[in-house]
C-alpha positions as MATLAB code, in Angstrom:
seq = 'XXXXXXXXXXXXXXXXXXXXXXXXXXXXXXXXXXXXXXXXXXXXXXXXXXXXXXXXXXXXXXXXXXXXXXXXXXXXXXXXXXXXXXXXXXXXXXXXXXXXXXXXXXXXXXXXXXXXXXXXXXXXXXXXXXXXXXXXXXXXXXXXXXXXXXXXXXXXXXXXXXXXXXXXXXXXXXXXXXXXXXXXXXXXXXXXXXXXXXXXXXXXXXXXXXXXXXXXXXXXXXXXXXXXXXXXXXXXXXXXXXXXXXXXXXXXXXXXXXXXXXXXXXXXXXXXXXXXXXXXXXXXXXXXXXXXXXXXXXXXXXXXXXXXXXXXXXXXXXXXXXXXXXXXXXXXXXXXXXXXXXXXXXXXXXXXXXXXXXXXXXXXXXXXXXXXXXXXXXXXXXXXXXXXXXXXXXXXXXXXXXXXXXXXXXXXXXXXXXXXXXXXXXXXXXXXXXXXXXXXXXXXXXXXXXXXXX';
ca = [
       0.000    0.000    0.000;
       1.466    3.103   -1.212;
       1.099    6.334    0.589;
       1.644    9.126   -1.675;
       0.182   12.324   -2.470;
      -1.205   13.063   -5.583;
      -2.461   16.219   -6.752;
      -6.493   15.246   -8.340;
      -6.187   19.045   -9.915;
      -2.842   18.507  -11.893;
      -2.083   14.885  -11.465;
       1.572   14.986   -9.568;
       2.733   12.934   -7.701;
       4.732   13.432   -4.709;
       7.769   11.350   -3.045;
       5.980    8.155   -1.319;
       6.292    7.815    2.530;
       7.652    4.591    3.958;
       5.440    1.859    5.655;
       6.307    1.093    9.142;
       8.678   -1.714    9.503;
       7.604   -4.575   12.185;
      10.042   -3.670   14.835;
       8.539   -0.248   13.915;
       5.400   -1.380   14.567;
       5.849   -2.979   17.247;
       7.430   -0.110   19.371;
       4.058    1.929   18.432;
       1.986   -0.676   19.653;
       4.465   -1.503   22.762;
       4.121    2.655   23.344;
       0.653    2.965   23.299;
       0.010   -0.129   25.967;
       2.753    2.193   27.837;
       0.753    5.423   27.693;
      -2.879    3.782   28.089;
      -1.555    2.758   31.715;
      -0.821    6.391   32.740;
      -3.599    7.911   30.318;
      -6.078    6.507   32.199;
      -5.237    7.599   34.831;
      -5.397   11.388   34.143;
      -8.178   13.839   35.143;
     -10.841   15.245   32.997;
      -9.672   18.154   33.632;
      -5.965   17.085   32.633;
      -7.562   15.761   28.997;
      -9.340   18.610   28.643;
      -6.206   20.994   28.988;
      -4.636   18.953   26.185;
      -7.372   18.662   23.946;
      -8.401   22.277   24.241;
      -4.951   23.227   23.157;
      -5.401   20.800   20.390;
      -8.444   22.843   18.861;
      -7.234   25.749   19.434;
      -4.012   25.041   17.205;
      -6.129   23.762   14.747;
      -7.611   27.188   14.127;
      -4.593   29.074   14.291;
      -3.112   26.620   11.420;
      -5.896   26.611    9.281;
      -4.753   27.606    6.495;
      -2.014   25.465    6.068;
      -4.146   21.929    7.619;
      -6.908   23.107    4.958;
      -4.642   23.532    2.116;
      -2.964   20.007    2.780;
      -6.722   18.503    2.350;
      -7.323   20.381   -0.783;
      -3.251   19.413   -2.056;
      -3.589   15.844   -1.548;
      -7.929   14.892   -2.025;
      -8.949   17.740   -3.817;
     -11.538   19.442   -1.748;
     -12.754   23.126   -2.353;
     -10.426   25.215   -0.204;
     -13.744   27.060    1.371;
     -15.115   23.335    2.072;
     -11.472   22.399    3.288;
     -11.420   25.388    5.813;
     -14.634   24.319    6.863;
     -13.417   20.962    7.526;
     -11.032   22.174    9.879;
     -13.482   24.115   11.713;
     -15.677   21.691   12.141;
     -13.235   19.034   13.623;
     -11.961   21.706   15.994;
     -15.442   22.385   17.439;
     -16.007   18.722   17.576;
     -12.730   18.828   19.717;
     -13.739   21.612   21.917;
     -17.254   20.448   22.199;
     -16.027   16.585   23.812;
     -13.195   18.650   25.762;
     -16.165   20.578   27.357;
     -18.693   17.576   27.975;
     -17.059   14.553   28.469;
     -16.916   14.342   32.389;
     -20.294   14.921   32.744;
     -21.594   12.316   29.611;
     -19.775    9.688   31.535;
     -20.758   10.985   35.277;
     -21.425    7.753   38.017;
     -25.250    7.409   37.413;
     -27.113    6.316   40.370;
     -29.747    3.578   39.549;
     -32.883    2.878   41.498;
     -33.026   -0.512   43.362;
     -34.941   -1.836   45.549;
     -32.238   -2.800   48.072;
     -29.078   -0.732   49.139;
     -27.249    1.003   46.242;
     -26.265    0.905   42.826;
     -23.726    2.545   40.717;
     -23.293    2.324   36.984;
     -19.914    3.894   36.598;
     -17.775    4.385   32.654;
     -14.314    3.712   32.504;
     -11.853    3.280   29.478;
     -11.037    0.012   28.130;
      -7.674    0.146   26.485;
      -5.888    0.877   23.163;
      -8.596    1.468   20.242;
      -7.267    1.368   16.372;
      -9.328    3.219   13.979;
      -9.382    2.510    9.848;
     -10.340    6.047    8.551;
     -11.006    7.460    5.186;
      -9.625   10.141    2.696;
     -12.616   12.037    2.044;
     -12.603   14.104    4.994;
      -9.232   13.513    6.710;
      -9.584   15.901    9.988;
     -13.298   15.099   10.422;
     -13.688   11.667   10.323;
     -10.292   11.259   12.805;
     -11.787   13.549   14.908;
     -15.018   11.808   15.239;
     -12.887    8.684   16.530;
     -10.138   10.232   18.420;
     -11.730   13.469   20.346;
     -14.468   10.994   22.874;
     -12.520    8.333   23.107;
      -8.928   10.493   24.525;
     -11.512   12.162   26.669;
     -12.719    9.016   27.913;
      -9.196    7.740   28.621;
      -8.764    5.289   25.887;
      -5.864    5.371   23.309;
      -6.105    5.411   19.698;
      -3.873    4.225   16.744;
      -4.908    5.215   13.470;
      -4.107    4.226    9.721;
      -5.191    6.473    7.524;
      -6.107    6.067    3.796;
      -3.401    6.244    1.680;
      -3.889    9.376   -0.542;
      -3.936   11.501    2.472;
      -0.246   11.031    4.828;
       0.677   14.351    4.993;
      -2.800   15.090    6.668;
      -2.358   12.190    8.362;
       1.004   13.370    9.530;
       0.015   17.034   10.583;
      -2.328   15.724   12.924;
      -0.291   13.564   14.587;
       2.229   16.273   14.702;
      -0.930   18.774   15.946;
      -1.807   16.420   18.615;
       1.976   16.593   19.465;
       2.199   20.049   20.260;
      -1.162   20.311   21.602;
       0.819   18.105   24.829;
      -0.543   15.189   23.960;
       1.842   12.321   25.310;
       3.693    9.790   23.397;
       1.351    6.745   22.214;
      -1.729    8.581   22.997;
      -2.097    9.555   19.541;
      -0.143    7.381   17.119;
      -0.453    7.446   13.272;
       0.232    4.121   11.068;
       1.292    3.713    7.877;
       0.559    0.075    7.474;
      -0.227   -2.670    4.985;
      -3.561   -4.601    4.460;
      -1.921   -7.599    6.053;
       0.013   -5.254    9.292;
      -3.660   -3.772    9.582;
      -4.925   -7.885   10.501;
      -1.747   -8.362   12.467;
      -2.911   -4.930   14.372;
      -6.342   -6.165   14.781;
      -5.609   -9.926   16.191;
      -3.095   -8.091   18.679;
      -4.726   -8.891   22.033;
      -3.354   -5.297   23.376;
      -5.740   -3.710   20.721;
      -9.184   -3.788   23.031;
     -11.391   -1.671   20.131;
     -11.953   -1.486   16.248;
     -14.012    1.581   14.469;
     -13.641    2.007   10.716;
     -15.004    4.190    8.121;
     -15.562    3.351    4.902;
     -16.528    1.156    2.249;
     -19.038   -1.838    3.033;
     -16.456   -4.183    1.347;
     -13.974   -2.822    3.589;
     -16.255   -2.717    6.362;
     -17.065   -6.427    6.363;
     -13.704   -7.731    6.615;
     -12.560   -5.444    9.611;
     -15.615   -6.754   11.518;
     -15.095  -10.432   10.807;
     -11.968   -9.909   11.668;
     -12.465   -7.733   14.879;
     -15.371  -10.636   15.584;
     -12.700  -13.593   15.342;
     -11.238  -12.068   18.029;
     -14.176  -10.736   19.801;
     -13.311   -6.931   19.964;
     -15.736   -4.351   19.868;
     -16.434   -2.502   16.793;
     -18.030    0.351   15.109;
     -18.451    0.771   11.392;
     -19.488    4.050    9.413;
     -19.634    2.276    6.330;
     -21.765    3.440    2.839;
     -25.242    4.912    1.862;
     -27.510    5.862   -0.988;
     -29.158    8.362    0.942;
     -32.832    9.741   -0.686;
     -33.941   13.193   -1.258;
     -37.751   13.214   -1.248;
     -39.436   16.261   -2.492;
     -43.418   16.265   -1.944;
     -45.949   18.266   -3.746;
     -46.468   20.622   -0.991;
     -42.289   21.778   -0.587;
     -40.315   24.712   -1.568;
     -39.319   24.197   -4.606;
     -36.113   27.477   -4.422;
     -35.157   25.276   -0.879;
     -35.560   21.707   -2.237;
     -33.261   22.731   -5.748;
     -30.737   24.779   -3.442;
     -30.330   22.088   -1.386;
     -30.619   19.499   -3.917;
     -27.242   20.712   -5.234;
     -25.867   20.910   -1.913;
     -26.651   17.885   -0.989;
     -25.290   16.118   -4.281;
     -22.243   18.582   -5.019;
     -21.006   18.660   -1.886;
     -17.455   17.247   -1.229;
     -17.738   16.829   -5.107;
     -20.126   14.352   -3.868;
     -17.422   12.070   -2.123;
     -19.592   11.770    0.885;
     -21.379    8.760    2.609;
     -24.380   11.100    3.709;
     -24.355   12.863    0.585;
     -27.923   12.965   -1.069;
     -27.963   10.460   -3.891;
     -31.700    9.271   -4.883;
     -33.667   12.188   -5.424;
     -37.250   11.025   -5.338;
     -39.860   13.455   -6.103;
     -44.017   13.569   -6.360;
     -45.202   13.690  -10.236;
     -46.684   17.130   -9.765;
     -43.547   18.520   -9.086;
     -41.041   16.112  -10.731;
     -40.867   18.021  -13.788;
     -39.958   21.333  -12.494;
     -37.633   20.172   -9.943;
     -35.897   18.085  -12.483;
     -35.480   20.892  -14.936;
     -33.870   23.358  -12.359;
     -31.915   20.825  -10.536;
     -30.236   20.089  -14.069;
     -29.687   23.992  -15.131;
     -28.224   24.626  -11.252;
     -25.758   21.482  -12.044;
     -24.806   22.613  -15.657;
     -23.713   26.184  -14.489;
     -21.307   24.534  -12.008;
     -17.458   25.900  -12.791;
     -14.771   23.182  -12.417;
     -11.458   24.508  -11.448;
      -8.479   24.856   -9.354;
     -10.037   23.838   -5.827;
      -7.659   26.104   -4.732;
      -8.905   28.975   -6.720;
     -12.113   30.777   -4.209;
     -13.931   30.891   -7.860;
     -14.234   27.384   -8.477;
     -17.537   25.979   -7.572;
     -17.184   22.294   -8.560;
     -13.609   20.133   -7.505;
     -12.178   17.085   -9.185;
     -12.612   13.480   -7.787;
      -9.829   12.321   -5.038;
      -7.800   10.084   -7.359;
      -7.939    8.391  -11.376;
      -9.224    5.154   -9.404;
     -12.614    7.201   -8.178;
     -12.724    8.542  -11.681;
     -12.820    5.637  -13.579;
     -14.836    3.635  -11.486;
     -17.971    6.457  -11.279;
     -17.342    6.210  -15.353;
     -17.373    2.943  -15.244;
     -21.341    2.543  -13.142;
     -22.568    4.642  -15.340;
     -21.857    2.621  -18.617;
     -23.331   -0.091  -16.696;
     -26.656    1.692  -15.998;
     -27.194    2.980  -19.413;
     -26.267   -0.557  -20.563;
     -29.377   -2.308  -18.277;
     -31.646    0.757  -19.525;
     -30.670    4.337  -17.758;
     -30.805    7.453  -19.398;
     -28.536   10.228  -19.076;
     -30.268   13.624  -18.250;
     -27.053   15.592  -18.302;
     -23.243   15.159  -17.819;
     -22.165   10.954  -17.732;
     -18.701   11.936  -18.904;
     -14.632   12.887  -17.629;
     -14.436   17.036  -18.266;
     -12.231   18.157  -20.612;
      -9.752   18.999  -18.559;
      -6.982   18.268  -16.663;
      -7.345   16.306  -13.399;
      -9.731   14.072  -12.347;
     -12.771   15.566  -13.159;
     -16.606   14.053  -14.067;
     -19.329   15.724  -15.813;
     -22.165   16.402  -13.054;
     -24.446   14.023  -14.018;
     -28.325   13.013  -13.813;
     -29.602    9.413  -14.537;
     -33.501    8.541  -14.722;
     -35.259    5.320  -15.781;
     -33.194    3.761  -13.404;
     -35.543    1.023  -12.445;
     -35.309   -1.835  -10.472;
     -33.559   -4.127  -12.228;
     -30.673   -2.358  -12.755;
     -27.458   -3.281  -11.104;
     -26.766    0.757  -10.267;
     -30.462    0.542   -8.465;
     -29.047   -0.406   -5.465;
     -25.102    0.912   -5.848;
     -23.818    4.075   -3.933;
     -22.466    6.445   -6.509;
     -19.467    8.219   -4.326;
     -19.069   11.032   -6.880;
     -21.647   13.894   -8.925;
     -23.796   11.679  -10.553;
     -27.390   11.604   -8.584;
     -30.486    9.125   -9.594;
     -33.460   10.594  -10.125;
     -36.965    9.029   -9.618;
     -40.881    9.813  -10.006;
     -43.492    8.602   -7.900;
     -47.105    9.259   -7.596;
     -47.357   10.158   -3.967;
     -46.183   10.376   -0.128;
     -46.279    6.636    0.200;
     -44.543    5.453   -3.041;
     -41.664    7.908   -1.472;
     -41.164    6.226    1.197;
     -41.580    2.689    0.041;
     -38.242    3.867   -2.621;
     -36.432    5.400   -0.525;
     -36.729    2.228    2.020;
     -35.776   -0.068   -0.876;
     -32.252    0.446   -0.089;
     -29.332   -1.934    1.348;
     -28.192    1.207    2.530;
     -29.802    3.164    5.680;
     -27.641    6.175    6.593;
     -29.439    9.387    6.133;
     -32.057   11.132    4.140;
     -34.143   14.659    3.582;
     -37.792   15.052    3.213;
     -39.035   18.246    1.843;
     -41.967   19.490    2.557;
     -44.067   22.944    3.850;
     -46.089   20.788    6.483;
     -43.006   19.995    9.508;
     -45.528   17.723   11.459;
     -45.881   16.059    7.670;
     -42.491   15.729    7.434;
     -41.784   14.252   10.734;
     -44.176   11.577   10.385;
     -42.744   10.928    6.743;
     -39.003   10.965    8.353;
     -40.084    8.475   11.390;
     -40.834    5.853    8.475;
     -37.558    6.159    6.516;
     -35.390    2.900    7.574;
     -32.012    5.420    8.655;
     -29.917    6.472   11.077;
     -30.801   10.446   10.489;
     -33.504   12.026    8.409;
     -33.416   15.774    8.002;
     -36.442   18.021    6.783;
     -35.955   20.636    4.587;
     -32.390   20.151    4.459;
     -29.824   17.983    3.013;
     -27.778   16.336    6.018;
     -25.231   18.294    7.758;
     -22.998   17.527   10.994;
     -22.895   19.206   14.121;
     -20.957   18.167   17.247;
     -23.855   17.502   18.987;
     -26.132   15.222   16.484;
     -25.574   11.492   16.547;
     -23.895   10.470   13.168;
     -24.526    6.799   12.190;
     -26.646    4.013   10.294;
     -28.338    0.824    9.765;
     -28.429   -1.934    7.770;
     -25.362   -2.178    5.050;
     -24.461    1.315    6.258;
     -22.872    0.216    9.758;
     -23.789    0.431   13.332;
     -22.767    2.170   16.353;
     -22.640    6.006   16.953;
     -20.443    8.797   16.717;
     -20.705   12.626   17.598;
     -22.938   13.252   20.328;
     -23.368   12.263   23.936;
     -23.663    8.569   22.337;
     -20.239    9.050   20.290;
     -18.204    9.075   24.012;
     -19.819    5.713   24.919;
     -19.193    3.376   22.347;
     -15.687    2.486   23.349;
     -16.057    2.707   27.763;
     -16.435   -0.293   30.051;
     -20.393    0.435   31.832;
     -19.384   -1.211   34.879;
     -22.225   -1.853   37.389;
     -21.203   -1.311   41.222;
     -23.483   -3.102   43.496;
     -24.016   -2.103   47.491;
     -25.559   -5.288   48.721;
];
């Protein structure tokens, strides 16, 4: 496994950074078992000192952590500085709570006392993704340092220097050695790190190919795990919604993160009485997108992370026009250099299409038609995935009682999804299980020891 930057805008390729040898390896591991035995045994208050820090050094390096995103996956700098402000309040906002989300709760019984008390439970390793590199660390690392646990990390391979100025960030934010340890490690070092009975926790984020081999393997050794893994979220617009919000956020939703996102909105499903409009717009906001330099403050639409992501988006949509799709708009690589796709739209994609029930992890969005409320919802539950989704809709009490029968983790109305420190982020079904963010993030990885006064 190579890990190398290489520019998506202009295609360059930087020097490649060395894999960790096994007595390399090995001293990480051996350092983190080291720390976990003193972490724990810090204050809140002592955590929070160093994790404050951390955020706050996030900020005042900004510029150069966003640029690094934007160098090596291609994000829009605006989106990349918002990345980084994002992760630091995420930071902050753990920093602030996590003593009193895992408080000694008191629990009634009917005979003397009873204590339900959180403690860590060791060194976690986390498999994280490239197309948010601060973010989705964050997510892992921020509750479970505050909780006392440890974390080792490999990150994806398109992304080391990011990977490297956090670790480096984490540093100099006080954090001590083997609290926070970044791995550059092979497929087969990332099993070895996973059957190592000193690693007490597994959380990935990613793919649900990926995703289904960590957890058999975390399972064959009965670890705990978490996995953020894929969705096809839907975008349901009913006859009675703003059309100006639903198209606005339509494009949001889809264009976001050049649509490299797992929550990004990807089956738009609207009610015939509006389909027609909403289709028409959606397609002229998407057609007066301006690829560019995602450096560059004008450009509104950024190239894919690598070739690989190009080619395979290119390569689902010859398959759906193959098995009956047609192409709206876009379906093709730009004419220009770097790694950039066409926005596209596909309709008649129907249920015997292989695409049907594929997550497009790029600017290409399905679009279906449906006759009413309840066809909605019955589409947007035919899904393997269940991560997110957005109703639209002028009636809220409509909308919640449409979004309490979507089969998700999160449902948003009159919105595409967003994150916020405080919101639970997770799935069902193919699209993982466990939580992060949130007062449920901190608890995933902590021992919920009962204490018993007889």
């Amino acid at each position: 496994m190579a890990y190398q930057t290489t520019n998506p805008y202009n295609e360059k390729a930087d020097k490649p950074f060395s894999e960790c040898k096994p007595e390399q390896l090995e001293a990480k591991l051996e350092a983190a078992v080291t720390c976990y035995d003193s972490w724990r045994a810090t204050s809140f208050s002592q955590r929070k000192s160093i994790l404050t820090r951390a955020a706050a050094l996030m900020r005042e390096r900004s510029e150069q952590l966003a640029g690094l995103i934007t160098l090596e996956m291609g994000k829009r700098i605006a989106e990349s500085r918002g990345e980084v402000a994002l992760s630091a309040a995420i930071i902050d906002y753990y920093a602030e709570h996590a003593e009193r989300f895992l408080a000694p709760e008191k629990l009634p019984t009917k005979k003397g006392e009873a204590i339900l008390e959180s403690s860590p439970i060791g060194v976690l390793f986390g498999v994280e993704p490239w197309n948010y590199p601060y973010y989705q660390i964050v997510r892992f690392a921020a509750p479970n340092l505050m909780a006392g646990n440890v974390v080792m990390v490999k990150h994806a391979s398109n992304v080391p220097q990011c990977a490297l100025a956090f670790e480096q960030l984490m540093a100099d934010a006080g954090m001590p050695a083997g609290a926070y340890t970044n791995l550059f490690i092979s497929k087969d070092q990332v099993a070895q790190v996973i059957d190592d009975p000193r690693i007490r926790g597994v959380a990935l984020t990613g793919s649900e190919a990926a995703g289904a081999v960590v957890a058999a393997r975390a399972g064959q050794n009965l670890k705990k795990t978490t996995m953020e893994l894929g969705g096809s979220d839907a975008f349901i617009v009913l006859e009675d919604a703003d059309l100006d919000l639903a198209v606005k956020h339509a494009v949001i939703g889809r264009m976001g993160n050049t649509g490299q996102a797992c929550t990004a909105s990807k089956r738009f499903i609207v009610v015939e009485s509006m389909a027609e409009q909403f289709l028409s717009r959606f397609k002229a906001a998407l057609e007066q997108l301006k690829p560019g330099d995602p450096m560059d403050e004008k450009t509104t639409m950024g190239p894919l992370s690598s070739e690989t992501a190009l080619t395979n988006l290119l390569d689902q949509v010859k398959r759906a026009r193959a098995n009956g799709a047609s192409v709206v708009v876009g379906g093709e690589r730009l004419e220009h250099s770097g790694f950039f796709m066409q926005p596209t739209i596909l309709s008649d994609v129907d249920a015997g299409n292989p695409v049907y029930k594929e997550e497009f992890f790029g600017p290409v969005a399905m679009f279906f038609q449906v006759p009413d409320e309840d066809a909605a919802v019955h589409l947007a539950n035919d899904s393997p995935f269940g991560l997110g989704g957005s109703v639209f809709t002028k009636d809220i009490e409509r909308g919640k009682r449409v979004a309490g029968r979507i089969e998700t983790g999160m449902v948003f109305i009159n919105a595409a999804l967003s994150s916020s420190p405080e919101l639970p982020f997770g799935g069902i079904k193919n699209s993982g299980y466990g939580r992060e963010l949130s007062a449920a993030g901190i608890q995933e990885f902590v021992n919920k020891k009962l204490i018993r006064v007889a």
